[in-house]
C-alpha positions as CSV (number, residue, x, y, z in Angstrom):
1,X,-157.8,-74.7,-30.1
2,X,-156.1,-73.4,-26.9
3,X,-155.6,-75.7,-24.4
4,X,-157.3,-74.8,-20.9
5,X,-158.9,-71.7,-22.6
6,X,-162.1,-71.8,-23.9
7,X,-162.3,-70.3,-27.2
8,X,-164.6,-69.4,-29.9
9,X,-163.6,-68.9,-33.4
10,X,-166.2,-67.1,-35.9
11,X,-165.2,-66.6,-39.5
12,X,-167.2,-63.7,-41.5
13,X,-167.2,-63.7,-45.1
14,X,-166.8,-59.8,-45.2
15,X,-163.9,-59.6,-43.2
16,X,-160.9,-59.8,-46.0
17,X,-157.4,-59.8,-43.9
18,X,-157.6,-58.5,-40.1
19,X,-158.3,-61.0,-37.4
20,X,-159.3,-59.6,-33.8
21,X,-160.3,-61.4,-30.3
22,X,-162.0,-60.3,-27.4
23,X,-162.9,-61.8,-24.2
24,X,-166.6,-62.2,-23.5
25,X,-167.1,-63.2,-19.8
26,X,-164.9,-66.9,-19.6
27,X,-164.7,-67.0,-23.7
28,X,-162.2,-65.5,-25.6
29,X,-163.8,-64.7,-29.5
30,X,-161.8,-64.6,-32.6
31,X,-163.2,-63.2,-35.6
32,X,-160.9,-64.0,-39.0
33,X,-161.8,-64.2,-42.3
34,X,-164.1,-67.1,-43.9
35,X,-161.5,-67.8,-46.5
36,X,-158.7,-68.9,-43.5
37,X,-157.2,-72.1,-44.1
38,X,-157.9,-74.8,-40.4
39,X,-153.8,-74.2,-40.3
40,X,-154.1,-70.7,-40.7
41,X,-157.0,-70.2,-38.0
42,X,-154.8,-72.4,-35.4
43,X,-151.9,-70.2,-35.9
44,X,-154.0,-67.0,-35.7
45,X,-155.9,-68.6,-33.0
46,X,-153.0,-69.4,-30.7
47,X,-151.3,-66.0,-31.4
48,X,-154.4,-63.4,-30.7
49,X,-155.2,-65.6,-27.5
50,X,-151.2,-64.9,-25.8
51,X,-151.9,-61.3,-27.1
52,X,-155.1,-61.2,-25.5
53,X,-153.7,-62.5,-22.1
54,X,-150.8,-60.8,-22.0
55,X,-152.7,-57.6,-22.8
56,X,-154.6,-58.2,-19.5
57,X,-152.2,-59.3,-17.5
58,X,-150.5,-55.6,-18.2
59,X,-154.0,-54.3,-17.4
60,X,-154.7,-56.4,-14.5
61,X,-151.8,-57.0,-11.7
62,X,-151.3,-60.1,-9.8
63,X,-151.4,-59.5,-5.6
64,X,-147.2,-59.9,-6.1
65,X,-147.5,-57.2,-8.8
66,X,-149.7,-55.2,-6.9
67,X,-147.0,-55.2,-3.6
68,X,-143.9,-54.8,-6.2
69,X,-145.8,-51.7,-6.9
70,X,-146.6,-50.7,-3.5
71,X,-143.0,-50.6,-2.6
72,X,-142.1,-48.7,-5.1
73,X,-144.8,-46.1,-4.4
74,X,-143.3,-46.2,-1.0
75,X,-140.0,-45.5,-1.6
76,X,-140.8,-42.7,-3.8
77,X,-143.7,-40.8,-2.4
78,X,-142.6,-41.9,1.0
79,X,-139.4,-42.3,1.4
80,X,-139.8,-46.1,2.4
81,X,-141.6,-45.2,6.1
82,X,-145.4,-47.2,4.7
83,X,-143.9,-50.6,4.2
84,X,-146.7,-53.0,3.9
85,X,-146.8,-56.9,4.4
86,X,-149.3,-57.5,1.9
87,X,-151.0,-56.1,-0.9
88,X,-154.1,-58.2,-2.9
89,X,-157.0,-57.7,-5.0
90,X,-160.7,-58.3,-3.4
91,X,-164.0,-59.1,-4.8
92,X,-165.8,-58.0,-1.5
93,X,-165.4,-54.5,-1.4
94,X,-168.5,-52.6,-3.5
95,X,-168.2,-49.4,-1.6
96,X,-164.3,-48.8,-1.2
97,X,-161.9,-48.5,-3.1
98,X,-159.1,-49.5,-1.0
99,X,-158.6,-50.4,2.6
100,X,-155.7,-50.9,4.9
101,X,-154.8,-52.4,8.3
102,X,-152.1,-50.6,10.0
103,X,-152.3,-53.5,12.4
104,X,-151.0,-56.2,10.4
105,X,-149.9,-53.8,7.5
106,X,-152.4,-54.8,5.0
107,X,-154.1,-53.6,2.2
108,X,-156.6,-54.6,-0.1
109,X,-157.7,-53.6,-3.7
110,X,-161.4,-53.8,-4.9
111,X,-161.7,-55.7,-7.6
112,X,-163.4,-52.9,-9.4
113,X,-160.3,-51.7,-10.0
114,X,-159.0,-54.0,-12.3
115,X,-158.3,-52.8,-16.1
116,X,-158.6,-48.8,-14.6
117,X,-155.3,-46.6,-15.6
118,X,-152.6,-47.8,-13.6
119,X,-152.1,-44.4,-12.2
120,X,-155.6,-44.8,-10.8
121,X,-154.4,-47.8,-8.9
122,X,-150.9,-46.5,-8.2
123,X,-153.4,-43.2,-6.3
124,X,-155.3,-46.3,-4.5
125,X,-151.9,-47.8,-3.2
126,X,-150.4,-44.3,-2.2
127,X,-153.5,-43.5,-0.2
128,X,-153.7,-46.7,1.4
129,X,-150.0,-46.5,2.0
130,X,-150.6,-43.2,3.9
131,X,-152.9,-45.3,6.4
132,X,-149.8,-47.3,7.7
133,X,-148.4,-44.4,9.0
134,X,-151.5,-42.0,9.0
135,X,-154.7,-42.9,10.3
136,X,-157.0,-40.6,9.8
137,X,-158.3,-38.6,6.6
138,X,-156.7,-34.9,8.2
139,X,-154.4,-32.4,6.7
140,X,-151.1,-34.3,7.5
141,X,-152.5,-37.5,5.9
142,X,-153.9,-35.6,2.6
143,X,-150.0,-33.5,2.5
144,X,-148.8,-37.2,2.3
145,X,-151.2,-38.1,-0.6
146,X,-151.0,-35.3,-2.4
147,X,-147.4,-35.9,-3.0
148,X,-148.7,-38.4,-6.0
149,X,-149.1,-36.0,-8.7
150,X,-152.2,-37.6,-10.3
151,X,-154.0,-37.6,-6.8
152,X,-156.5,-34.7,-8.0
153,X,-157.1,-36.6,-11.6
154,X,-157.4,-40.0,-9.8
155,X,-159.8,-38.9,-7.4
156,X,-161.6,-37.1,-10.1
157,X,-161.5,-40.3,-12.1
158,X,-163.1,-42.9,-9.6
159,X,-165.8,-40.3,-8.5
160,X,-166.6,-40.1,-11.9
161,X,-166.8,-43.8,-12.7
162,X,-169.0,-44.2,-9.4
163,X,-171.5,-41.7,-11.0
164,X,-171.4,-43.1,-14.0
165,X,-171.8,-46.6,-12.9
166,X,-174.9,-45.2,-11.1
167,X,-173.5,-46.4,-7.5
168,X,-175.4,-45.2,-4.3
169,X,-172.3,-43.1,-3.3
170,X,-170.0,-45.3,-0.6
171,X,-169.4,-43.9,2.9
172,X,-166.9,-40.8,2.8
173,X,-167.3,-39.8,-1.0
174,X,-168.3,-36.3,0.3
175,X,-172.1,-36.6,-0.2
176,X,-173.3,-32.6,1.4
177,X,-173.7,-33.6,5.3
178,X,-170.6,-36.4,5.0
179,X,-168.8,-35.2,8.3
180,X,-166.1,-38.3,7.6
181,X,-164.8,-36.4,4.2
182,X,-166.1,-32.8,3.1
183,X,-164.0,-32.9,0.3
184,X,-164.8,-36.0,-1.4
185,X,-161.6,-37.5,-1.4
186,X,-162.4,-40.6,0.4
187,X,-161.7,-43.9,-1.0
188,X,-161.2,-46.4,1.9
């Protein structure tokens, strides 16, 4: 067993030679075969677990990995003018994607985001990054945006996700009438 991790093992008399693990809500599940040895399944055990986490840590960013990226995005889409303070993942944002406070240079990440493409979050930072220097959602600001060159596939990607996720479309998504965002586009 893995210390700190809960873990369940199951062992399948069908399955000959691969061993695989998933995560099912706080559990992590390792199937191997039924003719494992207890020192074989310990070792398999331990190893599928670290590839399991480190497989979503690469998949999910820590609020320091997320602001790493952030200045990075900033320095080249921007040239280094949208530096923020802070960058960090939120649980209470259901209808936005991102958000920013040019005030205290913020910006927050919905959690909903987590285990997306990373060039779907990398569009969510450069947009947000806009907002520290660009308010509003006008030409100027979308000429900044656009300068990511997944913005169009990104922004196709999270409208479709809302849609299939059956979401009541969030404020600015470009819903016929939407004077905030006739194009769609908007994600904070």
């Amino acid at each position: 067993m893995v210390a700190g991790t809960d873990v369940e093992v199951r062992r399948s008399k069908r399955r000959r030679r691969t061993v695989s693990a998933y995560r099912d809500g706080d559990r992590i599940i390792v199937l191997i075969p039924a003719s494992m040895s207890r020192a074989q399944e310990a070792e398999w055990v331990e190893a599928m677990v670290a590839r399991l986490e480190k497989s979503e840590r690469r998949r999910k960013p820590s609020d320091d990995d997320l602001l790493k990226r952030a200045h990075a995005l900033n320095d080249r889409y921007f040239g280094g003018i949208a530096i923020p303070e802070s960058v960090r993942w939120v649980d209470n944002q259901n209808s936005r994607w991102g958000s920013c406070t040019p005030g205290d240079r913020s910006i927050r990440l919905s959690g909903r985001l987590r285990g997306m493409p990373s060039w779907v979050v990398d569009y969510v930072l450069v947009h947000e990054l806009a907002h520290l220097f660009e308010p509003h959602h006008n030409d100027r600001f979308w000429g900044w945006v656009d300068r990511y060159p997944h913005a169009e596939r990104a922004k196709g990607y999270l409208l479709g996700w809302s849609a299939a996720a059956k979401l009541d479309p969030p404020p600015g998504t470009g819903e016929p009438g939407d004077p905030d965002d006739p194009d769609g586009t908007e994600i904070d």
